[in-house]
Each structure stands twice: as C-alpha cells, then as structure tokens.
C-alpha positions as a printed NumPy array, in Angstrom:
array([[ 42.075, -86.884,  23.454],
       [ 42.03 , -84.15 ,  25.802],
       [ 42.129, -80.056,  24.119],
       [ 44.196, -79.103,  27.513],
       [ 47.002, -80.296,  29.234],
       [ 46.817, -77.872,  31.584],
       [ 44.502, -75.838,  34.01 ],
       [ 45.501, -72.445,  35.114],
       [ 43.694, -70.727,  37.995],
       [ 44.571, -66.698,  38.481],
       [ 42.169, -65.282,  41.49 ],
       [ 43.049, -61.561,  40.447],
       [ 42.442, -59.009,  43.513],
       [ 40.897, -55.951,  42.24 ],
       [ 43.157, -54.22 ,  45.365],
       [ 46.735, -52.836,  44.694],
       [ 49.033, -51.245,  41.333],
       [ 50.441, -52.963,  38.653],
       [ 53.62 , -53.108,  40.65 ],
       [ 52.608, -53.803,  44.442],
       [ 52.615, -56.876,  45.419],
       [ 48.852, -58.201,  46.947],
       [ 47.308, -61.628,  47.505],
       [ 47.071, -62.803,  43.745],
       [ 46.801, -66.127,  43.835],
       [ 47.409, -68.786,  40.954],
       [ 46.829, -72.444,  40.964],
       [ 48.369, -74.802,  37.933],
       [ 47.595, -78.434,  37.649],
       [ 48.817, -80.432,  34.548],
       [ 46.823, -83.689,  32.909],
       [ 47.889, -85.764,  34.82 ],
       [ 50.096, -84.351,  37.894],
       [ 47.674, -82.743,  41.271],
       [ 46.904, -79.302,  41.51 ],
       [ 49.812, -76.891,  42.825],
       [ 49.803, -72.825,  43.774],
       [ 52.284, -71.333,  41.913],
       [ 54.667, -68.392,  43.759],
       [ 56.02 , -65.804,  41.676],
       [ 59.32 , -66.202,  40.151],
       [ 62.666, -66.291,  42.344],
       [ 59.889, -65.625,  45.352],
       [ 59.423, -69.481,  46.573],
       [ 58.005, -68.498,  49.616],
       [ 55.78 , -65.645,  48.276],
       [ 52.138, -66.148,  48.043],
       [ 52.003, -61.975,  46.884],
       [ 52.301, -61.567,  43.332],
       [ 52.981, -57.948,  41.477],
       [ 50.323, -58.03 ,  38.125],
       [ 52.987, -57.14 ,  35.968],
       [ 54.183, -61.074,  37.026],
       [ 51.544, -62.568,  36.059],
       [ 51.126, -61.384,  32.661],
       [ 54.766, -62.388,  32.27 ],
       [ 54.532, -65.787,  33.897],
       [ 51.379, -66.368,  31.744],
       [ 53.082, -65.619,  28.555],
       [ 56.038, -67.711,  29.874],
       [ 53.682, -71.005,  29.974],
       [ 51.352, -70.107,  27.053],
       [ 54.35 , -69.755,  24.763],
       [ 55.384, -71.969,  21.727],
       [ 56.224, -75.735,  22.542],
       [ 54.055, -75.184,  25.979],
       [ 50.999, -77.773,  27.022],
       [ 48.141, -76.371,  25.197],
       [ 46.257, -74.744,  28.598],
       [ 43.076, -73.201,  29.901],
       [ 43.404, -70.212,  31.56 ],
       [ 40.734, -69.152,  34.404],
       [ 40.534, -65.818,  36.052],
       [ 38.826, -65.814,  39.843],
       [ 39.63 , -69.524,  40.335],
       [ 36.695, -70.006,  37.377],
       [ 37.925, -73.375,  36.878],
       [ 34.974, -74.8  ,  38.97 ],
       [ 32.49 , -73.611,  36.585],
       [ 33.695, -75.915,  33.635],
       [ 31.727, -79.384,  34.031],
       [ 34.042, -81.946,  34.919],
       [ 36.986, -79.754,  36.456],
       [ 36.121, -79.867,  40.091],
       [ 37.054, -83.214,  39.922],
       [ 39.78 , -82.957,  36.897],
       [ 41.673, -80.2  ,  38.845],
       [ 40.512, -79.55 ,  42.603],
       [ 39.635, -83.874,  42.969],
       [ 35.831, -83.137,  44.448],
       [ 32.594, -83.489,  43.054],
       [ 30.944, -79.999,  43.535],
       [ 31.26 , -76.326,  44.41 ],
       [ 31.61 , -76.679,  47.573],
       [ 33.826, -79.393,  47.987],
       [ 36.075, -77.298,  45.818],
       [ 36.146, -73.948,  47.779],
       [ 36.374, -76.443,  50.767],
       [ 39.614, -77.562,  48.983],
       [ 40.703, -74.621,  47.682],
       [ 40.539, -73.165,  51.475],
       [ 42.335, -75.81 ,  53.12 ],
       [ 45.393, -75.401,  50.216],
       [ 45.272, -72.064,  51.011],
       [ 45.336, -73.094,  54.585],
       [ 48.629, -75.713,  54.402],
       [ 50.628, -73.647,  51.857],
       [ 50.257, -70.205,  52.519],
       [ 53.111, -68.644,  54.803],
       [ 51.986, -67.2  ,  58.034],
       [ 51.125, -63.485,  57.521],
       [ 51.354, -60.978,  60.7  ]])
C-alpha cells in the first residue's frame, strides 16, 4: 500500500510580495489520475499565483478527510526514486524537465 495518494509540486519564485501575483507554479497528480497544474482559486486561466494562495490552497488539500499527500517545493518531486515515472510518466531527470517544459508549454496562457 502506497503512504501517498497524492504528489504536490510548488516551484516557489523567490521574486515578488506575499500579495503580488508572479509565476508560482504548482503541479498535483493523484494515485492514480495524470499529473495536472493547478491555477489559483476562482483564477482558471491564471498561471500567477499570490503566496498568500498557496499557503491557503495547501492547507485546503492537506486538511482532515484529504488524500494523505507529499508536498514538494521547486518541482522536487523528481528527486524521490520512482516519481519521475509515478508523477511526470518518464524515466529520468531529463525526461522530466523535458515534460515539465512542454506542460508548461501547452497550458500556460500566452503572456505579452
């Protein structure tokens, strides 16, 4: 039996205030569904999250009756042996920035 049922990937910019928003990314993948970026709350189409967001989006999943979860800070997650292919689906480091970059790529709205 597994100690996580879920993976949770911040990539926390040292730029910016607790209340601007700036590129903090977060990718979530459960047990057994593919790995997703996450947008901040009521901001669908918002890849810009505000720190204070985070901390309460983190406590929002980590609560009581939540999947038990791993939580990574700097997309980490490729460090733990076995996650690159548990989470990101490759079989190294740099398969997963590879993958990581092309998510990034697809999903993130186009910035001027």
């Amino acid at each position: 039996m597994a100690v996580f049922q879920r993976y949770v990937s911040v990539d926390w910019s040292g730029r910016g205030t607790e209340h601007e928003r700036v590129p903090l990314g977060i990718a979530t993948a459960d047990r057994d569904a593919p790995m997703r970026l996450v947008h901040p709350p009521g901001h669908p189409a918002v890849s810009r999250w505000k720190r204070t967001e985070i901390r309460e989006w983190l406590g929002t999943i980590l609560g009581h009756g939540e999947p038990k979860a791993l939580v990574a800070l700097d997309f980490g997650l490729d460090l733990l042996w076995g996650a690159d292919r548990e989470v990101f689906g490759c079989a190294s480091w740099r398969a997963t920035v590879r993958a990581i970059a092309n998510l990034y790529a697809q999903r993130r709205p186009h910035v001027p």
